[in-house]
N, C-alpha and C positions, 0 to 999 in steps of 0.2 A: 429663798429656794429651799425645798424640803429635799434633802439627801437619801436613797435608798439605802438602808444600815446594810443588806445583801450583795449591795456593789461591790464593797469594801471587802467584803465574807469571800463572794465571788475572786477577785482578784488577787486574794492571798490564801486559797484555798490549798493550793501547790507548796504552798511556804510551810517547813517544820513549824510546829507549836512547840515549842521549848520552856514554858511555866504554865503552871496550870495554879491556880487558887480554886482552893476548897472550902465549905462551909461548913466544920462538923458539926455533929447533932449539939454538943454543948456550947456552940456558937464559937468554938474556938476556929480561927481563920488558919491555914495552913500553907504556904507556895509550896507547891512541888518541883524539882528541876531536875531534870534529865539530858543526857548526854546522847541518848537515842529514841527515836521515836516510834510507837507501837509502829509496826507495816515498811520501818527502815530498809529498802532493799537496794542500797547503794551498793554502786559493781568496786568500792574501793573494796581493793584486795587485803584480808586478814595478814598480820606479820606476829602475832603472837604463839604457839606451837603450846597446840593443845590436843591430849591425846583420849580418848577414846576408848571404853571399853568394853565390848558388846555382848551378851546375851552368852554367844558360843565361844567368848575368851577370845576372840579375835581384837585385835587393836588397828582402831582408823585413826591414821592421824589429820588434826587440821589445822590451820591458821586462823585463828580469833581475832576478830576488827578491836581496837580499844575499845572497852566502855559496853561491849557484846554480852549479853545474858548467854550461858549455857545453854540455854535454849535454845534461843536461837541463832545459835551457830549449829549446836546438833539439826535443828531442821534443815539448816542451810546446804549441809553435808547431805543429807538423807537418810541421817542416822533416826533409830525408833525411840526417839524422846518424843511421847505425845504433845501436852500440852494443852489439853482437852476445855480449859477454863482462860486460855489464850495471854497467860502472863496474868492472870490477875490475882494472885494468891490465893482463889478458893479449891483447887484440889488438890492431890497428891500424881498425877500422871506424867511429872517430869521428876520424879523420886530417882536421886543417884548419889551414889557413893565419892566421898573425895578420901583417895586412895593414898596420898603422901600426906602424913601429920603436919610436916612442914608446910605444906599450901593450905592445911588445914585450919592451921595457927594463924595465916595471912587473911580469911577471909572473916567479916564481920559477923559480933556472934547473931546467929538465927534471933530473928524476932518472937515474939508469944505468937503470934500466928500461925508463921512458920513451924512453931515447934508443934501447937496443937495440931494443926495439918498430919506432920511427921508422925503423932502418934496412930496416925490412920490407916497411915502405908503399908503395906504388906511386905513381910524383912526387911523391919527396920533395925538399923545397924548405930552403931555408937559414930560414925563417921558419914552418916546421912544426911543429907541435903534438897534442896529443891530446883531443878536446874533454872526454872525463873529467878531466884535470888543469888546466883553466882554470876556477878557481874566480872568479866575478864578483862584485866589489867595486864601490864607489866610485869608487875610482881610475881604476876601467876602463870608469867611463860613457865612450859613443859609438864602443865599440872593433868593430873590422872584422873578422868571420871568415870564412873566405870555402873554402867547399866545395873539394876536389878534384875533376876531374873522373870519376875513377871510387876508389873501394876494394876492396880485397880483401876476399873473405869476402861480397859483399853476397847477400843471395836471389835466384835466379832471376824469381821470382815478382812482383819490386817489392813483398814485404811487410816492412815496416820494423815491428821488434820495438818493442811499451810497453813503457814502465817499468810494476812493477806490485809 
């Protein structure tokens, strides 16, 4: 009996994909693994207290799920972190500041990417960041992130892209 490979596809379509292998250009093989998945919109409620820092100096605060990108917990709030390139390290439109040296120190240093990205950014700061690669932890209950005043790339319109 010949088996349809889409049954299978079909069936766990619903299911997280949690490793992903890659093939880079110099044949070297790569697994990837993640603790969250692009489109995650589980209603588990965030317990980590992460604060916000807006445009007009205003502060929202939120609660960040484990293992949450800055991102997307800002979008999740309805705070104005674009996000225009949807998590995939090609732009600058989630360009923010981490405001306490100390969670500064906690997070991993920026990749070559990341950095050449940052020098794209419009005010960029010696404490700048990407809100795609600030994955929120433990560690980093009550950390300060705090808006630029403007980004490159944002819409004319004031519409800020979902995750979806």
């Amino acid at each position: 009996m010949i088996r349809n490979p889409l049954t299978s596809i079909r069936a766990s379509w619903h299911k997280p994909i949690r490793d992903v292998i890659m093939l880079k250009p110099n044949k070297e093989t790569v697994l990837l693994t993640s603790k969250r998945n692009h489109g995650d919109h589980s209603d588990e409620p965030g317990t980590i207290p992460v604060k916000f820092i807006l445009k007009d100096n205003t502060i929202q605060d939120t609660l960040a799920r484990e293992g949450e990108m800055a991102l997307r917990l800002a979008q999740r709030h309805g705070i104005p972190m674009e996000g225009a390139c949807e998590a995939s390290l090609a732009c600058t439109t989630c360009h923010c500041y981490v405001e306490d040296e100390e969670f500064w120190d906690l997070l991993p240093e920026a990749t070559e990417t990341e950095e050449d990205l940052l020098d794209q950014a419009p005010f960029l700061e010696m404490n700048s960041r990407l809100g795609c690669q600030i994955i929120i932890n433990q560690e980093l209950s009550g950390i300060r992130i705090r808006l630029p005043r403007a980004t490159k790339n944002f819409y004319v319109d004031g519409h800020v892209p979902q995750p979806h």
